[in-house]
FIKOLZA-1660 file (N, C-alpha, C; in steps of 0.1 Angstrom, whole numbers, plus 5000, padded with zeros to 4 digits):
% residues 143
   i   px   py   pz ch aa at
   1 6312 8904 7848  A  X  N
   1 6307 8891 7851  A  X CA
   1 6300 8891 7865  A  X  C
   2 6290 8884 7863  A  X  N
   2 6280 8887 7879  A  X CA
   2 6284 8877 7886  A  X  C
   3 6286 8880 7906  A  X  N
   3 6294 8869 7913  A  X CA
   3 6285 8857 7910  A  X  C
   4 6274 8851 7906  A  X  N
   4 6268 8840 7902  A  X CA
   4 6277 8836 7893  A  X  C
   5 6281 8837 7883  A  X  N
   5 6293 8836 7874  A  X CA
   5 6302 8828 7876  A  X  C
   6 6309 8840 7880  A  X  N
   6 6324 8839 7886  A  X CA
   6 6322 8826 7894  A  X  C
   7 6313 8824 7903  A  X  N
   7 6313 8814 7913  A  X CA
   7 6308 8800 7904  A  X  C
   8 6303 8799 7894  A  X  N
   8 6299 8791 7888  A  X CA
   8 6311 8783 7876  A  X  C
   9 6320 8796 7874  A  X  N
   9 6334 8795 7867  A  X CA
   9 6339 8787 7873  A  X  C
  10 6344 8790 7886  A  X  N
  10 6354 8789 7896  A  X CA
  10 6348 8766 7897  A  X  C
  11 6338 8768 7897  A  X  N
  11 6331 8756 7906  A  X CA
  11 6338 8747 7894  A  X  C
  12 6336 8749 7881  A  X  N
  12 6340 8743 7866  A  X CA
  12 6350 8741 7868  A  X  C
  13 6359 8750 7870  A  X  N
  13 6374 8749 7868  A  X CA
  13 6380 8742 7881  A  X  C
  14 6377 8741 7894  A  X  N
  14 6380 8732 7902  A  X CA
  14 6376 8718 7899  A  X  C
  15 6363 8712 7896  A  X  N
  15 6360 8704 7889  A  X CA
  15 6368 8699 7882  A  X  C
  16 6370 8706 7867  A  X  N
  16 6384 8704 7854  A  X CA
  16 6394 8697 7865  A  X  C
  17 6398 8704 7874  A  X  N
  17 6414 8705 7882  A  X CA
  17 6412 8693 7883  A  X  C
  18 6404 8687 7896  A  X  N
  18 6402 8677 7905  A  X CA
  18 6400 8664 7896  A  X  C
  19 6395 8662 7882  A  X  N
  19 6393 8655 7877  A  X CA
  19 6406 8652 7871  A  X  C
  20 6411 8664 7865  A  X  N
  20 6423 8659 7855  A  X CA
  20 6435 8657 7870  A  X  C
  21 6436 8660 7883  A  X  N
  21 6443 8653 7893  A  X CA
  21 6443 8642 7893  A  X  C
  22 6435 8631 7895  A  X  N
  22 6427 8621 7901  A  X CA
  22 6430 8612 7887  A  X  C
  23 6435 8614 7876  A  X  N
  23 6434 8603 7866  A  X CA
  23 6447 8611 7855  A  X  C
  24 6452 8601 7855  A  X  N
  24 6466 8600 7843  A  X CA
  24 6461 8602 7830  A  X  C
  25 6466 8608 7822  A  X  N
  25 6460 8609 7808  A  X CA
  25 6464 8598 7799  A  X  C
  26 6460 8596 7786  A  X  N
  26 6461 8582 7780  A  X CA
  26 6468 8588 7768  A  X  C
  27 6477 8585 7763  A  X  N
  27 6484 8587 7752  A  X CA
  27 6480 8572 7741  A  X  C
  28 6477 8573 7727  A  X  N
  28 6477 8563 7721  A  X CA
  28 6486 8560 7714  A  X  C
  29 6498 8554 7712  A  X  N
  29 6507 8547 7703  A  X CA
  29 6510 8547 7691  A  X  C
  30 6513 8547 7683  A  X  N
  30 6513 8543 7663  A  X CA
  30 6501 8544 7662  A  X  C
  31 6494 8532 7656  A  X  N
  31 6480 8530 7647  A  X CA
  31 6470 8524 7659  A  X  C
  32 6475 8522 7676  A  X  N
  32 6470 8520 7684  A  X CA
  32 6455 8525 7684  A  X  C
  33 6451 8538 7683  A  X  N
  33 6439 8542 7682  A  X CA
  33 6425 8539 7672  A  X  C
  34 6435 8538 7656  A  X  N
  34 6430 8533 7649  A  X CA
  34 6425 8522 7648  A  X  C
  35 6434 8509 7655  A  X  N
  35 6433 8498 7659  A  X CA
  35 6418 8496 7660  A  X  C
  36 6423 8499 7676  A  X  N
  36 6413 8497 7684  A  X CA
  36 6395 8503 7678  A  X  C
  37 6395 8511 7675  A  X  N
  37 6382 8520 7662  A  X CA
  37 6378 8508 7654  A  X  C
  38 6385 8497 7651  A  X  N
  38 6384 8491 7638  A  X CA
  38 6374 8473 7642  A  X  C
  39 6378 8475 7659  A  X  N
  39 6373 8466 7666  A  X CA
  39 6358 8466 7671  A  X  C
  40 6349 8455 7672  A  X  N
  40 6336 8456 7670  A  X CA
  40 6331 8463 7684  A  X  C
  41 6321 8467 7685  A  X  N
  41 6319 8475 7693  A  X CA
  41 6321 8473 7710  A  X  C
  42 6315 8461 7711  A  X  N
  42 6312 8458 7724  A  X CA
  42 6332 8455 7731  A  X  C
  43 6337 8450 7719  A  X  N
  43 6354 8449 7722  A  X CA
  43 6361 8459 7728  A  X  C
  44 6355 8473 7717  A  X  N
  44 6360 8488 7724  A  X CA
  44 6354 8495 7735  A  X  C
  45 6342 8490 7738  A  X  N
  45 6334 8496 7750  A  X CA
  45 6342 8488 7766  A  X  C
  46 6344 8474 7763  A  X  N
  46 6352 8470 7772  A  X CA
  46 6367 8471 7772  A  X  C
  47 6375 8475 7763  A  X  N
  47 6389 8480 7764  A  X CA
  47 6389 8491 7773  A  X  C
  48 6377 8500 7764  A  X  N
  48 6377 8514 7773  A  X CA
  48 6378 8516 7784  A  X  C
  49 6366 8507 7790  A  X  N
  49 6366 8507 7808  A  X CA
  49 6377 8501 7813  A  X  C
  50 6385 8492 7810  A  X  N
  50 6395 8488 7811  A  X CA
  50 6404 8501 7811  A  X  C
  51 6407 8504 7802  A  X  N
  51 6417 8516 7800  A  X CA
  51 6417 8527 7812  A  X  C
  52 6399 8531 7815  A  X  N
  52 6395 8543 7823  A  X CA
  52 6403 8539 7837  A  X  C
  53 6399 8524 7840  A  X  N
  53 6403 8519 7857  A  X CA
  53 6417 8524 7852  A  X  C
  54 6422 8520 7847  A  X  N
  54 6443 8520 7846  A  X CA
  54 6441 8532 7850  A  X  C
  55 6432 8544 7844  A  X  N
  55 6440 8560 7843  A  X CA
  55 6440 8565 7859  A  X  C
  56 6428 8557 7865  A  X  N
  56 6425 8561 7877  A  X CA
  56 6433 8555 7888  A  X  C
  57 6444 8546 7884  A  X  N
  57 6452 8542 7894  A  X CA
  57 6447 8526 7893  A  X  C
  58 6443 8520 7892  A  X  N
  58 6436 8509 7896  A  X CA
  58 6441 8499 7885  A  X  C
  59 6438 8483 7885  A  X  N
  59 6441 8475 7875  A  X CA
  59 6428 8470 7874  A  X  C
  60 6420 8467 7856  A  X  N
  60 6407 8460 7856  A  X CA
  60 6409 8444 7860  A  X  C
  61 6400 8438 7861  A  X  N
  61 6403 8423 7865  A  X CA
  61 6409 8413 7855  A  X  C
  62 6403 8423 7844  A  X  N
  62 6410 8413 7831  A  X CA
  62 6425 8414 7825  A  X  C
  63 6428 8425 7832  A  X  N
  63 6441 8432 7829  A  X CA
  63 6451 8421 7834  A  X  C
  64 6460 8414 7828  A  X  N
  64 6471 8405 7827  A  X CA
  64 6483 8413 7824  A  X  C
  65 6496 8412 7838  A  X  N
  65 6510 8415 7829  A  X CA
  65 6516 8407 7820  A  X  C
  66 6519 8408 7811  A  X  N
  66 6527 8403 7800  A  X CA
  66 6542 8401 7805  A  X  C
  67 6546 8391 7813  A  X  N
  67 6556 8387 7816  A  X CA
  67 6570 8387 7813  A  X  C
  68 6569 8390 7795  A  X  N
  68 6584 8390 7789  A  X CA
  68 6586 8405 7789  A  X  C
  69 6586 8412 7798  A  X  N
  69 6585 8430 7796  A  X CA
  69 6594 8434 7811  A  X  C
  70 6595 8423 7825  A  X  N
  70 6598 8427 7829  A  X CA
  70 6596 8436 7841  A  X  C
  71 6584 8429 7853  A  X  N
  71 6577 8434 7860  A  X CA
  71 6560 8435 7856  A  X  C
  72 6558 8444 7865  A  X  N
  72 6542 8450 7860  A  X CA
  72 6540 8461 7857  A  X  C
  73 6544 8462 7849  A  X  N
  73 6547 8479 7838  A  X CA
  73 6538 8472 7825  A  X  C
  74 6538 8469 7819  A  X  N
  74 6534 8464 7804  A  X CA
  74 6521 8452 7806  A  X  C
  75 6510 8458 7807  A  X  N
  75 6496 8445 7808  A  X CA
  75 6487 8442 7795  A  X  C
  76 6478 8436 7794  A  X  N
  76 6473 8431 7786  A  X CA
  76 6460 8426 7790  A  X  C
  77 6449 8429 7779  A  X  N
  77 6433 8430 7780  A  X CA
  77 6430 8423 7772  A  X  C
  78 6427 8408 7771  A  X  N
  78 6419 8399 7766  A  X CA
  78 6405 8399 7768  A  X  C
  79 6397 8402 7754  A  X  N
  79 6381 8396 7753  A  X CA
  79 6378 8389 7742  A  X  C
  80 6372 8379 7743  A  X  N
  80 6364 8374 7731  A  X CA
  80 6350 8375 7728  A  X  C
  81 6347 8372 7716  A  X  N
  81 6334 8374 7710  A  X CA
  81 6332 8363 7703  A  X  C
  82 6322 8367 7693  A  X  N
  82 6319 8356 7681  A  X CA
  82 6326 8352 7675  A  X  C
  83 6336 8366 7671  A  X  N
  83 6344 8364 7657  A  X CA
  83 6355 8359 7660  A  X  C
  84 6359 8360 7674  A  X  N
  84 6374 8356 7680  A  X CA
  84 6379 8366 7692  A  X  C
  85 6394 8361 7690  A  X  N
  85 6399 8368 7700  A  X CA
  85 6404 8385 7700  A  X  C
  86 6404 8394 7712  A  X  N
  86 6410 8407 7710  A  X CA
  86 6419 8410 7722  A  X  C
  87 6426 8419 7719  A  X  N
  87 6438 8421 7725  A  X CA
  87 6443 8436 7726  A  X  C
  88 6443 8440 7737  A  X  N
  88 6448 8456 7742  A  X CA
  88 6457 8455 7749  A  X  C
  89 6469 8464 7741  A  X  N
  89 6481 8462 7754  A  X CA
  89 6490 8474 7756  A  X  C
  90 6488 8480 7771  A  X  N
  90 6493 8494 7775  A  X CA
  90 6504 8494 7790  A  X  C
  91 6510 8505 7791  A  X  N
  91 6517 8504 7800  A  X CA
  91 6515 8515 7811  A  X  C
  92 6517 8509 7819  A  X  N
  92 6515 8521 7834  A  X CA
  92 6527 8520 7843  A  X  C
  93 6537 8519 7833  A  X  N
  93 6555 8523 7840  A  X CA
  93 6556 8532 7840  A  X  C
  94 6553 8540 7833  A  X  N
  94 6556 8555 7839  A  X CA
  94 6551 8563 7846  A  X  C
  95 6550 8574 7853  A  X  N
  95 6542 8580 7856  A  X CA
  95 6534 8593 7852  A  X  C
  96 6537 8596 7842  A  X  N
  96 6536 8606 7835  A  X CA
  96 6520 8601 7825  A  X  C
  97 6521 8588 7823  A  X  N
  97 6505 8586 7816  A  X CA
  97 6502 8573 7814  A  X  C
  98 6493 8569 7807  A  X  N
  98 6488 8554 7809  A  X CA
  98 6490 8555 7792  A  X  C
  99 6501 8547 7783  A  X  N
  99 6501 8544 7773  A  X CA
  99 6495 8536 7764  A  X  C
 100 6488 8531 7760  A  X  N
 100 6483 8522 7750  A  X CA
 100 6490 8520 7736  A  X  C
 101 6494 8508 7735  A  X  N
 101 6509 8502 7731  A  X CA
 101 6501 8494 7713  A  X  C
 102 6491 8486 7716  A  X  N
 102 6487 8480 7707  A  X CA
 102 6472 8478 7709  A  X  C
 103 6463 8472 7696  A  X  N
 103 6454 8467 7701  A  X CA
 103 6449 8457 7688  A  X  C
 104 6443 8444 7690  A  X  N
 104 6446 8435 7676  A  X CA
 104 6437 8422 7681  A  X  C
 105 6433 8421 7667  A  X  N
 105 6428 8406 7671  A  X CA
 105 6435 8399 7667  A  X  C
 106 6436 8389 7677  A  X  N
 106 6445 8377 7679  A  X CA
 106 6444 8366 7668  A  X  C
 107 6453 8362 7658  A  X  N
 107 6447 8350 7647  A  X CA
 107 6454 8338 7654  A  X  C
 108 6446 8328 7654  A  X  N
 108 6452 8313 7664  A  X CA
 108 6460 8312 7651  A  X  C
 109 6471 8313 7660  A  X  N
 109 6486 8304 7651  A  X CA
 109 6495 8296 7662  A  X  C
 110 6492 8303 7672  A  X  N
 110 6501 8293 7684  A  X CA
 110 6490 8294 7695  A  X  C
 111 6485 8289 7697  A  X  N
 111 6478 8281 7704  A  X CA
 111 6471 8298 7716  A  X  C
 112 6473 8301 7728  A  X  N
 112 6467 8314 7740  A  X CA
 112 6478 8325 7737  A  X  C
 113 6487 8317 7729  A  X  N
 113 6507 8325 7736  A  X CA
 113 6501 8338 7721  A  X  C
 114 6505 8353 7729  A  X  N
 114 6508 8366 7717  A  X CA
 114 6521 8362 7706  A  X  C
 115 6512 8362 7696  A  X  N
 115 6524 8360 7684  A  X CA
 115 6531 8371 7683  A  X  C
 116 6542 8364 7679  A  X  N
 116 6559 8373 7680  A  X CA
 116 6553 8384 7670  A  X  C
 117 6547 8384 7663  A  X  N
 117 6551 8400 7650  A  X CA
 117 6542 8412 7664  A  X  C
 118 6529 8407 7672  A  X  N
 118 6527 8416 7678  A  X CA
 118 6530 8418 7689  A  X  C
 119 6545 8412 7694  A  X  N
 119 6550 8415 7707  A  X CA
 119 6563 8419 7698  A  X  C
 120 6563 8417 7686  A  X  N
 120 6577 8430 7685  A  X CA
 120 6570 8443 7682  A  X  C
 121 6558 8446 7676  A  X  N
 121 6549 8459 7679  A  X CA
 121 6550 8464 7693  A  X  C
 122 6546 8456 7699  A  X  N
 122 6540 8464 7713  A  X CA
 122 6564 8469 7720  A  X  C
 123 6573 8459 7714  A  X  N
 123 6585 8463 7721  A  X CA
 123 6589 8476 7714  A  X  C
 124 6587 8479 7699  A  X  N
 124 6593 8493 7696  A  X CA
 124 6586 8502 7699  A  X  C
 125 6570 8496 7701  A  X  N
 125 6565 8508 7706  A  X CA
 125 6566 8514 7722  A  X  C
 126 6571 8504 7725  A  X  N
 126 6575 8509 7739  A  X CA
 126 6589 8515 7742  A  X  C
 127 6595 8512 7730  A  X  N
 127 6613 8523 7733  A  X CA
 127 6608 8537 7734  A  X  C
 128 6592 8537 7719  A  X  N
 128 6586 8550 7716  A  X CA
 128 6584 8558 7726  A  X  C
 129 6575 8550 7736  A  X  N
 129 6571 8549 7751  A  X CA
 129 6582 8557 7760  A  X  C
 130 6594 8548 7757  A  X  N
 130 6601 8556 7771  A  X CA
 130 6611 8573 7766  A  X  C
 131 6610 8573 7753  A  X  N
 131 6616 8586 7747  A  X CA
 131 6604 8598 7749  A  X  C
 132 6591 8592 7749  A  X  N
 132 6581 8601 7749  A  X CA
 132 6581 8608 7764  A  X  C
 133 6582 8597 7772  A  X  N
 133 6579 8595 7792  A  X CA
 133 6590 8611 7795  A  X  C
 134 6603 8610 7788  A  X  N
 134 6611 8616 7793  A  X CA
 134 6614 8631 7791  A  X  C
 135 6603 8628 7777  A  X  N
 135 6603 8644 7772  A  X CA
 135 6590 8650 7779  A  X  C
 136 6585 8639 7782  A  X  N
 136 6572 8647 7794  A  X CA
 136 6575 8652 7801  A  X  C
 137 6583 8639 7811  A  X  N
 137 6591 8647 7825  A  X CA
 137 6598 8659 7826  A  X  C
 138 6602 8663 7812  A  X  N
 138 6614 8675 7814  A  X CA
 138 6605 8685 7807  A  X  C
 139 6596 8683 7805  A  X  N
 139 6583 8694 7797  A  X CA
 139 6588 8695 7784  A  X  C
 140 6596 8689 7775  A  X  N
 140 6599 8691 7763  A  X CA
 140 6587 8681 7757  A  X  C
 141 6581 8685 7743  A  X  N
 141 6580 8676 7737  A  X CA
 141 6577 8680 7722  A  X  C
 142 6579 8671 7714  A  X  N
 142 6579 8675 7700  A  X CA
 142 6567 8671 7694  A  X  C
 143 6564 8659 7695  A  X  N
 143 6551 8656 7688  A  X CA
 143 6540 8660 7688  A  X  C
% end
């Protein structure tokens, strides 16, 4: 390999480094990914950037904690459109990665408040959450 190469490798691979330093990776949840895919476009282009600020350390402006969780570990991404309301909800308690827990459109049954069937989603998936966090920490992981 000619030192043009090598030096051109090296430049990549520092790059790789410094990027994947600088931002937490995103793990997606149960059918979280699918979810979210299933939502119209402009919904997922704004979750996304939402999502990117979280990885980078930062909170987006729309990002709300969800209060029954317990701190500001567990937030939530409200946008609406034509068709209605949407809803992204991930956690940045651990340190190990920025989770994404759920993502759904909202059907008005009680009025702004997240209906119980998808805040008991977003709770088991967060037990999921902290059994995963731990197998990271210790470098084990199965999945």
């Amino acid at each position: 390999m000619s030192c043009d190469k090598k030096r051109l490798a090296f430049v990549y691979l520092f790059e790789y480094k410094y990027m994947q330093s600088d931002e937490k990776p995103l793990f997606w949840v149960g059918s979280s990914k699918k979810d979210l895919c299933a939502l119209p476009a402009e919904v997922r282009q704004f979750f996304g950037h939402a999502l990117d600020v979280a990885q980078r350390g930062s909170h987006h402006q729309a990002a709300k904690v969800l209060r029954s969780f317990g701190g500001a570990g567990v937030l939530e991404i409200v946008e609406d459109d034509a068709a209605g309301t949407y809803r992204a909800v991930y956690t940045v308690r651990y340190r190990e990665a920025v989770f994404v827990l759920h993502c759904f459109q909202k059907k008005s049954k009680c009025g702004i408040a997240t209906p119980s069937e998808e805040m008991d989603i977003v709770r088991s998936r967060l037990k999921v959450v902290e059994i995963l966090a731990k197998e990271l920490r210790s470098g084990k992981t199965y999945h």
